[in-house]
Structure formats: structure tokens, C-alpha cells
C-alpha positions in Angstrom: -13.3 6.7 17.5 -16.4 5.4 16.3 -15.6 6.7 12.8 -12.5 4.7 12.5 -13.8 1.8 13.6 -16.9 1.7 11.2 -15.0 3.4 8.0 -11.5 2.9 8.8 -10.8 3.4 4.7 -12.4 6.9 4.4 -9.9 7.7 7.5 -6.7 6.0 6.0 -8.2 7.8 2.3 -8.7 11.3 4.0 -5.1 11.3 5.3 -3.3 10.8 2.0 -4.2 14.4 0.8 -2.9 15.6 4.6 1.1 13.4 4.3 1.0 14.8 0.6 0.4 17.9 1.5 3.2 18.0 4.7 5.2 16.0 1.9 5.7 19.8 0.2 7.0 20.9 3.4 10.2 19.2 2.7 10.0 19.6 -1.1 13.9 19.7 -1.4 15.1 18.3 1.6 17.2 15.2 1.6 17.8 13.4 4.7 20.9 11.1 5.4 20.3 7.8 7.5 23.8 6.1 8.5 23.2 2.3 9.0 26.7 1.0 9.7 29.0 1.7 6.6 26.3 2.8 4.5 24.5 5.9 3.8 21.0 6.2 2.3 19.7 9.5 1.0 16.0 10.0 0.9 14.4 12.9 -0.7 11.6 14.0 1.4 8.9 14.5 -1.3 9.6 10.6 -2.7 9.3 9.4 0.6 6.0 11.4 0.9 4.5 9.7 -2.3 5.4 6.6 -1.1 4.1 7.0 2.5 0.7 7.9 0.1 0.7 4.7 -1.9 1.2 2.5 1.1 -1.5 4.4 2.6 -3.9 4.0 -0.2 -2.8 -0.1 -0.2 -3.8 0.0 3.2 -7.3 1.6 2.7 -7.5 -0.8 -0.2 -7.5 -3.6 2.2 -9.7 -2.3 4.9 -12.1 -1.1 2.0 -12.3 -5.0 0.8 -12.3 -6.4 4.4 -15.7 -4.2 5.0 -18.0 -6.7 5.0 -16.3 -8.1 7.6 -16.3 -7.6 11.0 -12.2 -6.9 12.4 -11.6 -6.2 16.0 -12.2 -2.6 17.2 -9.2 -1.8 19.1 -6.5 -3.6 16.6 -8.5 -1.4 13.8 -8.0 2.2 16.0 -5.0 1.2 17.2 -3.4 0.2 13.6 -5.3 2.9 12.0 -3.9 6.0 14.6 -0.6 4.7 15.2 0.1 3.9 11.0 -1.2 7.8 10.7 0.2 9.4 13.3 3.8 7.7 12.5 4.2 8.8 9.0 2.8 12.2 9.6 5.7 12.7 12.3 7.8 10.9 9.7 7.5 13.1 7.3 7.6 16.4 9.5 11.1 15.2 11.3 12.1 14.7 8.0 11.4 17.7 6.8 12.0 20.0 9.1 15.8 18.0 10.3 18.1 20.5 8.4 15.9 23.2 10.0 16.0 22.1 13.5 19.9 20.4 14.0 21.9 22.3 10.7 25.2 21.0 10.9 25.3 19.9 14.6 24.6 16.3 16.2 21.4 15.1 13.9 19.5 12.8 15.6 17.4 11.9 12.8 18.8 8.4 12.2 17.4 7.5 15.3 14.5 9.1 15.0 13.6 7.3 11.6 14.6 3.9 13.1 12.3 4.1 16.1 9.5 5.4 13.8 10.0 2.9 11.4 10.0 0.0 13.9 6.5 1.3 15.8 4.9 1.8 11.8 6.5 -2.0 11.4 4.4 -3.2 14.6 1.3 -1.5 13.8 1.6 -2.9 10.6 1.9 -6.6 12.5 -1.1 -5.8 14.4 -3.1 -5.1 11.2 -2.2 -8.9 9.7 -2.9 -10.4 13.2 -6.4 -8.4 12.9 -6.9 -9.7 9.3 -5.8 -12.9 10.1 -8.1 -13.0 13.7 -10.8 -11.6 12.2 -11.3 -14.4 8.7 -10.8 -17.4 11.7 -13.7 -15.8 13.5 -15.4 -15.4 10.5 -15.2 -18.8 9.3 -16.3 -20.3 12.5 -19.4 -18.6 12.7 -20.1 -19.8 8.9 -19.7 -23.8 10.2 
């Protein structure tokens, strides 16, 4: 825990190479979210790269912020749950078709409630940024 509190950017860097990697898992499934009248098809793979690039914007950030000090447990918790949640993203995804076939697919949900704890973790990291400049500033006056 220590690790991802000093060096939260080599942990957010060394888990890119592990969601590209389960990315191939799924390398031609598609899954289908229903959002009222609307379908939306994402291909697994795409949706791997792009769980990559926001995780690579992310270490970007905490690799600039290093100089400063952020708030240990907003930093592991932001840093666990954003990792955690688009690894089992990207698993469910993948392995969907596997599990359900053609029967009830629960995935939908799945995907929503996954999305919505990545959403909040994602809050928490702004509200760290955010916490962590005001402290900073008033130990400069």
C-alpha cells in the first residue's frame, strides 16, 4: 500500500500492459448495452485501448502532481478501485457471450454499476487534486 501511495503512476503505468493484455481475451467479442430504445455495440478490444489511454491520462496526472503531497487514502482508494473496475470491466466483457450465450444477459447491469463506481472514484481523484493544491497553497502563505 505503501507503493501506491508514494508512486501511484508507476502502479496506474504497470497496469496498462495487464487491461491490454485481458483486452485480447475478448479480441472479437462485441457486447450489447440496452439503454432505453437504444442499443450500443462495443467491441471489446476498442474498449480495452481506451480503458489504456484513460489509464495512461491518469498516471499522467498523478506523475505531474508528484511533487505534491495528495491524501493517502483518496490516492489507494482512487488508485485500487479505478484498476480493479476496468480490469473486471473488461473480463465481464469478455467472457459475457461465454458465460450467459443466448439466455438472460445481465451484462447491461453489470456495465452500468461498474461504470458508476469507476465514475465515483474518478470524483474522488478531482476532490484529492482539488484538496490537496488548497492545502498546498496555504502552507506557501
Amino acid at each position: 500500500m505503501k507503493r501506491i501511495i508514494d508512486t501511484p503512476h508507476l502502479v496506474i503505468f504497470l497496469a496498462i500492459p495487464l487491461i491490454f493484455g485481458l483486452s485480447f481475451i475478448g479480441y472479437n467479442t462485441v457486447i450489447d448495452l440496452q439503454y432505453h430504445d437504444t442499443y450500443i455495440v462495443v467491441g471489446m478490444f476498442q474498449l480495452g485501448i481506451t480503458f489504456c489511454i484513460l489509464l495512461g491520462f491518469i498516471g499522467l496526472i498523478y506523475w505531474l502532481l508528484r511533487k505534491i503531497r495528495l491524501i493517502a487514502w483518496m490516492t489507494q482508494v482512487h488508485v485500487l478501485i479505478t484498476i480493479l473496475t476496468i480490469a473486471s470491466m473488461v473480463v465481464s466483457g469478455a467472457l459475457a457471450d461465454t458465460l450467459y450465450g443466448e439466455k438472460f444477459n445481465p451484462i447491461s447491469l453489470i456495465m452500468f454499476n461498474l461504470t458508476n463506481l469507476l465514475l465515483l472514484s474518478q470524483f474522488i481523484f478531482v476532490i484529492n487534486i482539488i484538496k490537496s493544491l488548497i492545502r498546498k497553497k496555504r502552507e506557501i502563505q
